[in-house]
C-alpha positions, 0 to 999 in steps of 0.5 A: 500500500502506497504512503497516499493510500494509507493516507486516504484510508486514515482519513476516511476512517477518521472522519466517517459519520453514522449521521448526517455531517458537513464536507469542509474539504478534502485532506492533503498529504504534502502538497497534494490533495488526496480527491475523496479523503474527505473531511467531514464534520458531524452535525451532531457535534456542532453545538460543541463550538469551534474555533477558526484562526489565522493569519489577515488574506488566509481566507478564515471569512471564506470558511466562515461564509462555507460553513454557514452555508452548508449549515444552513442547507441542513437547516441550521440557522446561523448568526454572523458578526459581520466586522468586516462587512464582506459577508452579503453575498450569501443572499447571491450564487458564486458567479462560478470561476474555472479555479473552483471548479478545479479545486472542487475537482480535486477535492472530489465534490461537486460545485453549486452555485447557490443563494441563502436566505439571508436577514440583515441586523442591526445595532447602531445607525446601520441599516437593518432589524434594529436589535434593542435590549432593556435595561432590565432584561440585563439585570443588576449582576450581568449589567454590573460586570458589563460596566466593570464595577466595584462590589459597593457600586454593584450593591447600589446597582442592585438597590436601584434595581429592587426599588424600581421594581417596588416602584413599579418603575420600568427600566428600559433605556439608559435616560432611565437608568440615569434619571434614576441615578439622579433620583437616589443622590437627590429628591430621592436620597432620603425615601431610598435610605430610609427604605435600602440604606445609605447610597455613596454620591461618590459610588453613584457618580461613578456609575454615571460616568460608565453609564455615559461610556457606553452611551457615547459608543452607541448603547443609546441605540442598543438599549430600549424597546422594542426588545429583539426575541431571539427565537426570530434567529431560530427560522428556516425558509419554505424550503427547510434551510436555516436562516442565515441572520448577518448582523452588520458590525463594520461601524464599531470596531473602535467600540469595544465596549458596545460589542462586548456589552451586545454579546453578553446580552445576547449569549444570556438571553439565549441561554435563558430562552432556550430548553436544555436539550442535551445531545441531539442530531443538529443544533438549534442555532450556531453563532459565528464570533468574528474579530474576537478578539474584541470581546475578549480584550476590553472584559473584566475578569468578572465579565471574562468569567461570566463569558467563560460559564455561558461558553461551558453551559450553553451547549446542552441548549443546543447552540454552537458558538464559533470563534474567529480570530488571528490567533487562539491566544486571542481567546482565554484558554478556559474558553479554548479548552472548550472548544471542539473543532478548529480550523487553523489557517496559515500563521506568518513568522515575522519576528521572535514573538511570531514564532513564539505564537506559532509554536503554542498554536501548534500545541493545540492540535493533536500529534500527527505523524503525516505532518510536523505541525508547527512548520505547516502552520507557516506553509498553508496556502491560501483557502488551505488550513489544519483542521480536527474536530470532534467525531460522534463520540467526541474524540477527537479527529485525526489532523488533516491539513485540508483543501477546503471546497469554495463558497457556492455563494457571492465572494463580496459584498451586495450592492446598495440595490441587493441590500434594499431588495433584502430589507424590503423583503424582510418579515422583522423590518416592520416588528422591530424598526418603529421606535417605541418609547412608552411611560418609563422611569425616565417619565415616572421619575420626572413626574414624581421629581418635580411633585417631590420639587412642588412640594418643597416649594409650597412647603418653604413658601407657607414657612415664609409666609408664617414667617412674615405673618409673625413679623408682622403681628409683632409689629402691629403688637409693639405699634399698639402699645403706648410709648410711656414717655407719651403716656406721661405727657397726655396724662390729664395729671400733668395737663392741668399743672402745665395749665397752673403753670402757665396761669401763674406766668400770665398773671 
């Protein structure tokens, strides 16, 4: 038996599936692509999240955009972090290309060309289903950790939340959430000590200004109604594929802070909604994470933590989530310790540190005795990478550098035209995009304020007039009282010797 025999058979066997599964490509011995050692991931096991890492121009979107659309075949739905705004085309077919046909020929697979149904959304003033969360639905602990708070700020967090809920005041936007802010330092601080306990200026102000960070990078377009029901990205179209649901982030990669707050929120909304379903043949929706690295480097440790838990329990609800980044460093080790397949594109070793980093990604896969991993890592080509994943009893694949098969959608972005076409064809459009702005805290509170202010101003104004009213009555008192000098001096005693006095002068 030949060395590329013995290949082809190590690979079938290490990649064949009693279920139903996705073809990512075919496996490569050297430089040459074996036609039919296909690799295959199981649909079974992609709820137990991946990672898809490498170098800028290796070609880790294509792979993003291929995996979404054959998940979306086997009637997956998928959500895309857009960063780069390059992932449209999925709505579009591959215009096809002579390359393709010959890299499908190789692989062993046939080429379609096709278009998926996509939704494009929205978090800031781009075009799309708005996405909105409320205030309350975050709760005190999660939008604690988001705003990277001290434990005394996150305790007055929490007391604001326990009054509002007493008050029967809803929280739905930050104006809400700092009106109430002011409510507790101010007209509000007596009734709230008297109820919770004494509330730090110092602390609340503190608050404040995170509050204020997160408004400046857009969370005033985030936070508010009308909230976004995270079933919508569960749909499938009429002809059973999953949705493909894009949401456009091109405009706030210098917003960290607002993605990181986004993710959170969405990860524990989803965790929440969904049912444990434990194991099952597909998952119920996979999340592709892309520029992770933006989650990661502006968390807490409380939110690192948080992030952490949700990637180890959400799992059993049937999600997947994928990672897609430069490098695995970029992402905390407890997170890649969990992650179960992972295609590694090529990595450059341009300095020490480079060399370095590739050396500990090569760490992360298992041994091979076909490839000396660390020294393919800088020799993949472009649309090539090192993939292992998980097989239907969750041990892992053998290592297969992988000539991947192309997207059979559009490699680039639609037109303005496409784009308009796909959002006036849109079901969520008209549910989410009117604003809504009902009586919240903000309004309550505004309410309440200026009676509180009323009230004191009625208050000091009868102080001032009892006041002026006790002036005034203890001057009419004094005024009403005779000067005794005067009373001597219009006695009748003192008249008539005046009188007898004048007589006598006359005389």
């Amino acid at each position: 038996m030949s060395k590329t025999e013995e290949f082809f058979n190590y690979i079938n066997e290490g990649y064949k599936s009693k279920g139903d599964f996705i073809t990512l490509g075919a496996g490569m011995l050297g430089e040459e692509t074996v036609t039919n050692a296909l690799v295959n991931i199981p649909l079974k096991t992609l709820n137990r999240h991946g990672l898809i890492a490498g170098a800028t121009g290796t070609g880790k979107t294509k792979t993003l955009q291929v995996l979404a659309e054959n998940m979306s075949e086997k009637g997956i739905p998928v959500l895309l972090m857009d960063v780069k705004g390059d992932l449209s085309g999925l709505a579009q077919p591959s215009p096809g290309h002579a390359k393709i046909d010959e890299r499908h020929e190789k692989i062993g697979i046939p080429f379609n060309a096709t278009k998926f149904p996509i939704e494009i959304l929205s978090i800031s003033e781009q075009e799309g289903v708005r996405l909105r969360a409320t205030v309350s639905e975050f709760g005190p602990v999660l939008l604690s950790r988001i705003l990277d708070l001290t434990e005394t700020q996150s305790g007055i967090v929490a007391i604001i939340f326990k009054y509002c809920d007493d008050s029967k005041l809803p929280l739905l936007d930050l104006k809400d959430f700092k009106k109430i802010l002011q409510f507790v330092t101010n007209e509000g601080k007596e009734e709230i000590q008297e109820e919770y306990g004494r509330i730090s200026t110092a602390s609340t102000g503190a608050i404040l200004r995170k509050i204020v960070e997160i408004e400046q990078q857009g969370g005033d377009l985030f936070f508010g109604e009308k909230s976004f029901e995270v079933d919508d990205l569960t749909r499938v179209d009429e002809n059973g594929r999953g949705l493909i649901s894009i949401l456009r982030l091109t405009d706030i990669q210098d917003k960290p802070k607002l993605f990181s707050t986004f993710m959170m929120q969405l990860l524990a909304e989803v965790y929440e909604t969904f049912p444990e379903q434990g194991d099952s043949d597909r998952p119920e929706l996979v999340i592709f994470i892309d520029e992770a690295h933006l989650v990661f480097e502006e968390a807490s440790k409380a939110l690192l933590s948080q992030i952490e838990s949700i990637v180890k329990l959400i799992r059993s609800k049937g999600i997947g989530l994928y990672f897609v980044t430069q490098n695995p460093k970029d992402v905390p080790e407890d997170v890649l310790a969990q992650l179960g397949m992972k295609i590694q594109h090529a990595l450059r070793a341009f300095t020490a540190k480079d060399r370095k980093a590739i050396k500990l990604a090569a760490e992360n896969y298992p041994d091979s005795a076909y490839y000396e991993t660390k020294e393919v890592l800088t020799q993949l080509g472009i649309g090539e990478a090192l993939v292992s994943v998980l097989n239907e009893k969750g041990i892992p694949s053998p290592l297969a550098r992988t000539m991947l098969r192309a997207p059979m959608s559009r490699m680039d972005v639609l037109t303005d035209r496409e784009i308009k076409q796909v959002l006036d064809n849109s079901r969520l459009i008209p549910k989410y995009n009117d604003i809504v702005d009902r009586e919240s805290a903000y309004e309550l509170l505004k309410e309440k304020i200026e009676k509180i202010n009323k009230e004191k101003t009625t208050e000091a104004r009868k102080k001032e007039e009892d006041k002026t009213k006790r002036r005034s009555s203890s001057t009419r008192s004094r005024s009403t009282r005779q000067n005794p000098i005067i009373k001597v001096l219009t006695s009748a005693t003192f008249i008539r010797a005046v009188f007898g006095i004048l007589k006598k002068v006359l005389k």
